[in-house]
N, C-alpha and C positions, 0 to 999 in steps of 0.2 A: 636596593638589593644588588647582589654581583653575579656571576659567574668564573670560576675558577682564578679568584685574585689571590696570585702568589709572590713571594718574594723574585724568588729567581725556579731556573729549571735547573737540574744535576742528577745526571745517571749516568755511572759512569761504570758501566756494568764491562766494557774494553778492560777497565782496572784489576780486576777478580776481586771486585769490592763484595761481601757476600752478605752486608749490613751495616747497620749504625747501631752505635752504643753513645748512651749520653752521659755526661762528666757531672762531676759535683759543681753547683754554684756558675755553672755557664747558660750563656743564654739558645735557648732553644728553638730554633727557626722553623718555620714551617716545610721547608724543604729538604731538614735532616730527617722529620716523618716521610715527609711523599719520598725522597730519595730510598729508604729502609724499604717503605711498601713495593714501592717500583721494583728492587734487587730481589723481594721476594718472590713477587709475580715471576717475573725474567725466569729464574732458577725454576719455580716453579712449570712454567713454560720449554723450557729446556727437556725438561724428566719427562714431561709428556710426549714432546717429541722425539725424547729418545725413544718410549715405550711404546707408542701408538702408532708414529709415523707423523708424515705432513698432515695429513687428515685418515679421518675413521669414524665410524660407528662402533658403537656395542649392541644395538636396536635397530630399525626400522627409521630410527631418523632421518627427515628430511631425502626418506623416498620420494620420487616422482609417479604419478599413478593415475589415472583413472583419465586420461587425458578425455576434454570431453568439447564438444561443438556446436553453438547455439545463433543459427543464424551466420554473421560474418565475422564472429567473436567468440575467440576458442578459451581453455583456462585447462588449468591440471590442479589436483591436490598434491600438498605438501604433509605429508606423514607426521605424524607424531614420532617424538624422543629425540635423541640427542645424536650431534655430530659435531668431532672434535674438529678444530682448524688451526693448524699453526702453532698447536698446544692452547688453543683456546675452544672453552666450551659453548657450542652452541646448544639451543632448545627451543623446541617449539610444542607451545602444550595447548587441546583445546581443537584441532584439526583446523588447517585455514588453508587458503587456496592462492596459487600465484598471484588473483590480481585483487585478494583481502589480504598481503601478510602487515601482521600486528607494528610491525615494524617499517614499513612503506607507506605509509597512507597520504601524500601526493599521489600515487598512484591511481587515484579515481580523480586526478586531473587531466582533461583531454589531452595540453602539451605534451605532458608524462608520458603519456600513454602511444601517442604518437611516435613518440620517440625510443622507448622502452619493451613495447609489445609489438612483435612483427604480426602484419597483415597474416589472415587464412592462406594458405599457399594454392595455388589454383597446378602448379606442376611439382613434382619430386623439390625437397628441400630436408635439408640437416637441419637442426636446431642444437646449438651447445643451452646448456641448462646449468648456470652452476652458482656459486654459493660466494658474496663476497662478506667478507668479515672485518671490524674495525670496533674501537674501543671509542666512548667519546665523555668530557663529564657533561653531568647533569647535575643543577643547584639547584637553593628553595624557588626559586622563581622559573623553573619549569613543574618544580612537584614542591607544590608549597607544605605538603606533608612533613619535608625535612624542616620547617622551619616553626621554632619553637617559638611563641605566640609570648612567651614570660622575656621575652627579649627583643621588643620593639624596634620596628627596621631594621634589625641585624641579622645576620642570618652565620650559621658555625662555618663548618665541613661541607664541602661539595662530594658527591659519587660519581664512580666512574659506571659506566654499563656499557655493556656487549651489546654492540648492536650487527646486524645481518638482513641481508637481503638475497632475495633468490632470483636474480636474473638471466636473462634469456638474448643467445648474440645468433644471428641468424645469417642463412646459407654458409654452412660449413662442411667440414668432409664429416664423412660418415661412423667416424670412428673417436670414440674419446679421446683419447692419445691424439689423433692428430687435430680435433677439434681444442681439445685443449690446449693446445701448441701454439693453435692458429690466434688465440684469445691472449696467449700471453704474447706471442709476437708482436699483436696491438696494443699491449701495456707497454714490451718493455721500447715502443719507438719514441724518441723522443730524447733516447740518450738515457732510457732508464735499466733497472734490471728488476729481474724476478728470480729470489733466491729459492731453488729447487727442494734443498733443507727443509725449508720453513713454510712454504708455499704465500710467502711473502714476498708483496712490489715494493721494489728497494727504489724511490725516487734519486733520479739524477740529481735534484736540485741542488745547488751551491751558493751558500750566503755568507758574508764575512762580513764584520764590522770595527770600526776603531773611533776613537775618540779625537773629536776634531773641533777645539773649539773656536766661538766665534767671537771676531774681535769687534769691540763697541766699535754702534757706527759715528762717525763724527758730530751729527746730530741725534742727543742721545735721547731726547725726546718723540725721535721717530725711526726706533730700533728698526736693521732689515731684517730681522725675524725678533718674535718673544723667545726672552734667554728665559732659558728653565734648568732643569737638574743643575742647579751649582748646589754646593755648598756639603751637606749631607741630604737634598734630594736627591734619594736612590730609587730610580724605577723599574717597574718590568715591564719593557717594550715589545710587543707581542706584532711580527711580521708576517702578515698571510697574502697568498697567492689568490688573486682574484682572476686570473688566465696565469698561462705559463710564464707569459711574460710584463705582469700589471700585480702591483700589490696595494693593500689597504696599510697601516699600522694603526699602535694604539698603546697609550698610557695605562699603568695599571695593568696587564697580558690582557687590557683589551675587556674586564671584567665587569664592565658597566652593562646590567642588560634588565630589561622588563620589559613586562607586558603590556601590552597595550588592545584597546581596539583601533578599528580604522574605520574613515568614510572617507570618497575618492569623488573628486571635481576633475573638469574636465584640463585643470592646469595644475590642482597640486591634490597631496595627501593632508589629512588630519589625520593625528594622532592622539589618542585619551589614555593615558598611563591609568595603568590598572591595579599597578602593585609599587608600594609605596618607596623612593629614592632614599639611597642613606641619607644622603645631606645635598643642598642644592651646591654642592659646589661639585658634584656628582649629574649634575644635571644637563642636556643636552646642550649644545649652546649652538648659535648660529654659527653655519661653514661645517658642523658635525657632520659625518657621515656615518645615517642611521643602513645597520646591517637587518632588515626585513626578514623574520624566517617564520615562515609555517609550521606546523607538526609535522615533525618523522614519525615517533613514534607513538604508540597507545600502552601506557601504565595501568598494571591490573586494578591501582587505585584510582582511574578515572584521571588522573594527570597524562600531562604529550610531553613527549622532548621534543627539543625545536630539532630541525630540518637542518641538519652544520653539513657545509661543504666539505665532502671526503673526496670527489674527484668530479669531471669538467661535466660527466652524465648523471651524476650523483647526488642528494642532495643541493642546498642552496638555495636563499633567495633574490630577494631585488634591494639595491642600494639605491637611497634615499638622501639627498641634500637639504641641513635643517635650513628652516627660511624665515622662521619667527622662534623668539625666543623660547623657551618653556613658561607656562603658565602655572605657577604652586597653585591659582584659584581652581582652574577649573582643570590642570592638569593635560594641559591640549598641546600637542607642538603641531606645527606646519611644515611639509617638506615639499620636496621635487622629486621625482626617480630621475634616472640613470635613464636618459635616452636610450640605451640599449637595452635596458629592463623592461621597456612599456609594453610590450607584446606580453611578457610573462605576469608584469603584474595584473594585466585586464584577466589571465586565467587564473591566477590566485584570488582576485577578488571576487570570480564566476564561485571557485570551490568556496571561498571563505561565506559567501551569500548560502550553501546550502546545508553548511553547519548551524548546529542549536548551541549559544551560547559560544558563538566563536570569539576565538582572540587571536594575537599573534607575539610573536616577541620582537623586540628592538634591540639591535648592541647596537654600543658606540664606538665610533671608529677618530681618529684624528680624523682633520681636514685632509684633502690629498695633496694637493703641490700647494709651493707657498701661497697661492692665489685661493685665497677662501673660495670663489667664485670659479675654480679651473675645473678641470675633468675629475671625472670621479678616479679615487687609486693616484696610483705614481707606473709612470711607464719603466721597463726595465731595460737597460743598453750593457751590456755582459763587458763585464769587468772596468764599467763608469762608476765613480763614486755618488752618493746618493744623499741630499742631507734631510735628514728626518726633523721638519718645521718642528722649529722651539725649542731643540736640544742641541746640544755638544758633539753629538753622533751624525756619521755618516755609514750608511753600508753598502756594499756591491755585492752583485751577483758574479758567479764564473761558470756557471751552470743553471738552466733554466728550469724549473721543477713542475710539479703538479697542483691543480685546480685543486685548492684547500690546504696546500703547504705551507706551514707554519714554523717559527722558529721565535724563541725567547731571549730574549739580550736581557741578561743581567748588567744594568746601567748603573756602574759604581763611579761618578765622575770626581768626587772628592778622595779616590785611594789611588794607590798606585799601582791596581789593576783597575781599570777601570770598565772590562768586561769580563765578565761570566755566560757560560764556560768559555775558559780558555778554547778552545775549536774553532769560536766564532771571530778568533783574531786572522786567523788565514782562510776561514771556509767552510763552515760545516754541513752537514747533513742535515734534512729537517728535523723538527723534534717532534713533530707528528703530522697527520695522524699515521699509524701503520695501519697497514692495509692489505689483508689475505683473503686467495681467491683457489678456490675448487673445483671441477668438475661434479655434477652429480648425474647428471643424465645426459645421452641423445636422445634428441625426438626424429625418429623419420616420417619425413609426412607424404605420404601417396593419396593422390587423385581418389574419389571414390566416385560411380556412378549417382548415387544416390545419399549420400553423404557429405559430398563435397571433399572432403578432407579424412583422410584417415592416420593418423599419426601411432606408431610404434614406440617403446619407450626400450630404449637400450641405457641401462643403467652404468651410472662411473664412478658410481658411493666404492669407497673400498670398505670392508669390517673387518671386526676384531672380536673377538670375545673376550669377557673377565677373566681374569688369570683362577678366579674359583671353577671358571669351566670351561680352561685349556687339560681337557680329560683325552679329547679326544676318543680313540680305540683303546686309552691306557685310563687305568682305572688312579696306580700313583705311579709312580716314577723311582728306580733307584740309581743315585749317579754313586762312583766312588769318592767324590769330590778331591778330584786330580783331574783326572782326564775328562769326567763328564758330572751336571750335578743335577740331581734332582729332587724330590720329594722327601728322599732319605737317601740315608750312605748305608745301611743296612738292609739287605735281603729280606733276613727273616722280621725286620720291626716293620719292613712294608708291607710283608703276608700278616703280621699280626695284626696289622691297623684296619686289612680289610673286614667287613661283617660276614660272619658265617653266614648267614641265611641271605644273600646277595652276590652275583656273579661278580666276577673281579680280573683286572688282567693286570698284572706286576710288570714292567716294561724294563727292562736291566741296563741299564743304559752301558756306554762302551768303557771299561776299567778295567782292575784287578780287582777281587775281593776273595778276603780271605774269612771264611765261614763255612761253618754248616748248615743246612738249611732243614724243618723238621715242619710236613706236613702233614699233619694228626685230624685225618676225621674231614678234610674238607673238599668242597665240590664247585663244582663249576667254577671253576678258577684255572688261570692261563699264569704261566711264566714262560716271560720271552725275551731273551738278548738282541745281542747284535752279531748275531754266529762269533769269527774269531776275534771278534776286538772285545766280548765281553766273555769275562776268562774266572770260572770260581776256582780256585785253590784249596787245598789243604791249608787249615789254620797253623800258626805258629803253635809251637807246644800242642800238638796233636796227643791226644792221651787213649786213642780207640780208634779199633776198625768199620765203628757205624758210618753210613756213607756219607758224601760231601751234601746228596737231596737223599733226605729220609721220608718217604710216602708210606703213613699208616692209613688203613682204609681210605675212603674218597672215592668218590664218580665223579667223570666227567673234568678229568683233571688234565690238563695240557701244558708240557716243558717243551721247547724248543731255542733254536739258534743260539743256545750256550755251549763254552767250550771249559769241560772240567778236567783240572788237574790233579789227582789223586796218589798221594804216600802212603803206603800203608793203611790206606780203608778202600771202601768200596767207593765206586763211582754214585750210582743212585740203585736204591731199592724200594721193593716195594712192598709191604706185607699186609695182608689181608688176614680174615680171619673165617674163610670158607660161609660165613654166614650171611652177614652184608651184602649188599650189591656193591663194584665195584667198578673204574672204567679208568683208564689212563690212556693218551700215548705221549711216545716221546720221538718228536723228529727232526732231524735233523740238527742234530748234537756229534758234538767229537768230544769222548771221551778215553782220557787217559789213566792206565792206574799204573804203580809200579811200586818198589818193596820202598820202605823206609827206609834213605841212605843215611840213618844216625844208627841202625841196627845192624847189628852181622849177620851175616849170611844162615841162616837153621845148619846147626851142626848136630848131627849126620843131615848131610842134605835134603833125608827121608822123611827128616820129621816134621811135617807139614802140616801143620793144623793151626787154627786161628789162634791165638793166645786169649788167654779170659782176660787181661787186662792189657792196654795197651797199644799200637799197632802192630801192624803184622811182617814180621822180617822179609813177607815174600809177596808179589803181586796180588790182590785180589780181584775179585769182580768187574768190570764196566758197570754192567746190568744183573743184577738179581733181584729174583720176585719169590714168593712163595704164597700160595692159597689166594692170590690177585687175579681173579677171571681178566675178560675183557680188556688185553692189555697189547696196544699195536706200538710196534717199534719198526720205524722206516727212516730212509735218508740219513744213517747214523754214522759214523764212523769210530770203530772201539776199536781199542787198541791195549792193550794188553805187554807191557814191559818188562825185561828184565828177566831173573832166574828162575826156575824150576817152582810152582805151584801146585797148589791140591785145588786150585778154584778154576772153575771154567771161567771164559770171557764173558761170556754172557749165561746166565742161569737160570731155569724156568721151573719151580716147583709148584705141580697143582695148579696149574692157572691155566684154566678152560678158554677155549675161542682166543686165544693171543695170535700175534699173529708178527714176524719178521721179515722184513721185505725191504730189497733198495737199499743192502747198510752192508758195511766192508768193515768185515772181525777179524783183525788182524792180531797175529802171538808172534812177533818178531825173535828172533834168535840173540839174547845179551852180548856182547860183546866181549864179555868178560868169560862167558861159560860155554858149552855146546849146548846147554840144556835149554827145553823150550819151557814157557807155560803150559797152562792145561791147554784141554780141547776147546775148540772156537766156540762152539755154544753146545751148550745138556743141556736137553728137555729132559725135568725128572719125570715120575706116576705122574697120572693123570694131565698131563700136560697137551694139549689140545691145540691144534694149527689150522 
């Protein structure tokens, strides 16, 4: 079986490549799909962080809560639902606890724990609490599910998955913001950065590589390395960071990997392959260096992903040197650890003893220096050239990176490029893994008498809501879509869309619009602008003096902070039908009205009266009402322009308990005439203050 054997790696997403399209009769690599997939995610990735931000909620996800203390060992829950990162999705379904997450399970390893969970605090302590994020694959031989059983030893397509972890960095300041600061100040040392965009750690690291081949030695039965890639052997050499400055490689991006169990002597490991190898030419060989990993994570089908180093406290296990060759009988290889693994593998094999059914995984690594029998890895000397035993290739570093940094050389040594991607000829970036990291909570923890420990949880999740319920105080939204856009670019299709039998607020956003607006019969409902920046006019081709807001019956009706301009009609009216109950106010509006400058002046000047069709040659109304009880007008400003009128400014017929207050009715003098408008306001019969 493999994990993630690919030809080469290509994303070249710097390009504004936005996909692949495949040709007639050409041949079709596996890397023109993953590169397609890749450009989509990215873009996809992108949209979210435009939309959501670096990180966010829509829910309660991956709350901090219930922080609780049990003896000299503390734990908090981790919330249900979802938290975006980086434009990637996280979730947690199922309720779990910091030291149960589905996705950490080293974590009930003492060393882990040791190093991962701070002590109970015995005085005052900060705790940052936050969220680190990262993608990794996973093949049939972690979830043998993917592997279809009518295709013996082969195994298709690998997956990638989201993986997350909720960790905890202790004694910090007390405040998100600068707790969060303080977290990424220790990521980005090292010469690294942390891109605020994305809420992504951009690794320092720098690798380049060229083609350098070697010349027969003069006894050529006892080559100083095995020549390999000549000819059309084309590989993918797969370079990972085993510290900042030590790395592993591997044939193949390193793809050779299975299961195995383990039993441990006091000088070496045994190994029993569990899951069956493509071909034995796939198979360990002595001077191998076997990559040891445990379960990271837990599959709701009962499968683990292995434990892959994402960074130096993160994941990882123990390397292992083969010492006997692979056995087809009985499937067993023999190895040695890594001197500097033996302290962790004695806890790995403590955890591995109190699993049911345990196993673990194996990759294969090359040897590390020409000496089959040398140190584990290859040391790194920043800007030394380096040659990768039994190939053509040499690479340098110019920059030291992070614990699980990896990079893919496309080893084309029979063309005339003979790497891929071109980047890695002077230096590139890793190619994985990325790695995004969040605040979600502070814990403050104070002394208690009786408790020991009392921790506060000062939360650093930021949320969002669905754009179906960015409603807010507004029920829809109108923009004029120019100046501002919303819901609708129409007034009246936005009072239409609301349900009569339901409260409603119109929200006008800041524009022109040109309309009339006609509300017939309805109640509890608000329209509201943006005072002068949101302006209704008279419509083009005006054909009538009905007003710009026509109010038929209605309770409990509320206009405000709009500024109406009016030719020849009325500003807004109201009419009632003395039966109904009725209710409006209107506050804090400037309304304008003045004669239609397409019309001539009423000749004789006297003749004053509204026309039956039409607008009207002379100023009318701001405000008129008639038989509309209960109608308050405050904070107003009416203004009234222009020639000689029969209309008052404001006009009150029949409308009991009204009431005008706080509002400036002004009939300015036209410039053209001596003559004024009418009077500032008439109360007719029965009109009521």
């Amino acid at each position: 079986m493999s994990a993630h054997d690919i030809s080469r790696h290509l994303f070249q997403a710097s390009n504004h490549y936005t996909g692949t399209r495949m040709q007639q009769g050409r041949v079709v690599l596996d890397s023109d799909f993953n590169e397609a997939r890749m450009l989509d995610e990215e873009d996809q990735r992108h949209l979210v962080v435009a939309v959501v931000g670096p990180h966010g909620s829509p829910d309660r996800g991956f709350n901090v809560e219930n922080v609780t203390v049990a003896g000299s060992t503390w734990n908090f829950n981790i919330a249900d639902g979802t938290y975006y990162l980086g434009g990637y999705r996280h979730e947690i379904r199922g309720g779990q606890s910091f030291r149960s997450q589905s996705d950490w399970r080293q974590l009930l390893r003492d060393d882990v724990r040791a190093v991962q969970v701070p002590p109970l605090p015995s005085q005052p302590r900060n705790d940052l609490v936050y969220l680190l994020g990262w993608e990794q694959g996973v093949g049939a031989v972690e979830d043998q599910e993917l592997d279809d059983p009518a295709i013996a030893k082969h195994d298709t397509g690998y997956r990638t998955r989201r993986m997350q972890r909720v960790m905890v960095l202790a004694n910090g300041p007390g405040t998100c913001k600068e707790a969060f600061d303080g977290l990424v100040a220790s990521l980005e040392a090292g010469g690294h950065r942390f891109d605020r965009v994305n809420f992504e750690l951009k690794s320092g690291g720098r690798m380049g590589s060229r083609r350098s081949p070697v010349e027969p030695a003069e006894d050529l039965c006892k080559p100083e390395v095995l020549q390999g890639l000549a000819g059309a052997e084309h590989q993918a050499l797969r370079v990972q960071l085993i510290a900042p400055d030590r790395f592993i490689w591997g044939l193949d991006n390193a793809s050779t990997m299975f299961r195995c169990t383990m039993a441990t002597s006091e000088v070496d490991v045994t190994l029993t392959l569990t899951t069956p190898l493509r071909d034995l030419a796939h198979a360990p060989r002595v001077g191998h260096i076997l990559e040891l990993l445990p379960w990271g994570a837990d599959l709701p089908n009962g499968e683990r992903v292995a434990d892959h180093p994402v960074a130096g406290d993160v994941g990882g296990g123990v390397l292992l040197r083969v010492l006997t060759p692979y056995d087809p009988g009985t499937g067993k290889i023999t190895a040695a650890v890594a001197v500097e693994h033996s302290a962790r593998l004695t806890k790995i094999v403590a955890w591995y003893q109190t699993m049911s059914s345990p196993y673990l995984y194996a990759r294969v690594w090359e040897p590390g220096d020409n000496d089959v029998a040398g140190p584990f890895g290859i040391g790194i000397t920043l800007d030394e050239p380096i040659r990768l035993r039994g190939t053509d290739y040499e690479i340098g570093f110019t920059a030291l990176g992070i614990v699980g940094d990896y990079w893919i050389l496309g080893a084309r040594p029979a063309t005339a490029q003979p790497i891929v991607p071109w980047d890695l000829r002077d230096g590139g970036p890793p190619h994985g893994p990325r790695r995004f990291y969040s605040p979600l909570a502070v814990l403050r923890w104070t002394p208690h008498a009786t408790l020991g420990a009392v921790a506060a949880v000062s939360s650093c999740r930021r949320t969002f809501r669905p754009l179906t319920r960015l409603r807010g105080c507004c029920t829809v939204t109108v923009g004029d879509g120019k100046t501002s856009f919303g819901d609708f670019t129409s007034i009246q299709a936005a009072v239409d869309a609301l349900p009569r039998d339901e409260k409603g607020r119109v929200c006008i956003l800041p524009g022109e619009y040109r309309e009339r607006v006609q509300l017939t019969d309805r109640s509890d409902l608000i329209l509201e602008g943006c005072g002068a920046r949101t302006i209704l006019r008279t419509p083009e081709g005006n054909d009538s003096t009905r007003a710009l807001i026509e109010v038929t019956l209605g309770s409990r009706l509320t206009i405000r902070k709009l500024t109406l301009d009016a030719f020849g009609q009325f500003g807004i009216t109201l009419l009632g039908n003395g039966v109904a109950q009725t209710s409006a106010v209107l506050e804090d509006l400037v309304v304008h009205t003045r004669r239609d400058p397409n019309l001539p002046a009423p000749d004789p000047w006297w003749r004053l009266w509204l026309p039956a069709s039409g607008p009207a040659p002379f100023p009318v109304s701001t405000i008129a009402a008639h038989r509309f009880p209960n109608l308050t007008i405050r904070r107003c400003t009416l203004v009234m322009f222009g020639h000689l009128s029969a209309a008052a400014n404001v006009f009150l017929s029949f409308c009991s308990r009204s009431r005008v207050s706080d509002c400036q009715i002004l009939t300015p003098r036209s410039t053209a005439t001596s003559a004024r408008p009418g009077a500032g306001c008439r109360p007719a019969a029965a009109t009521t203050w």
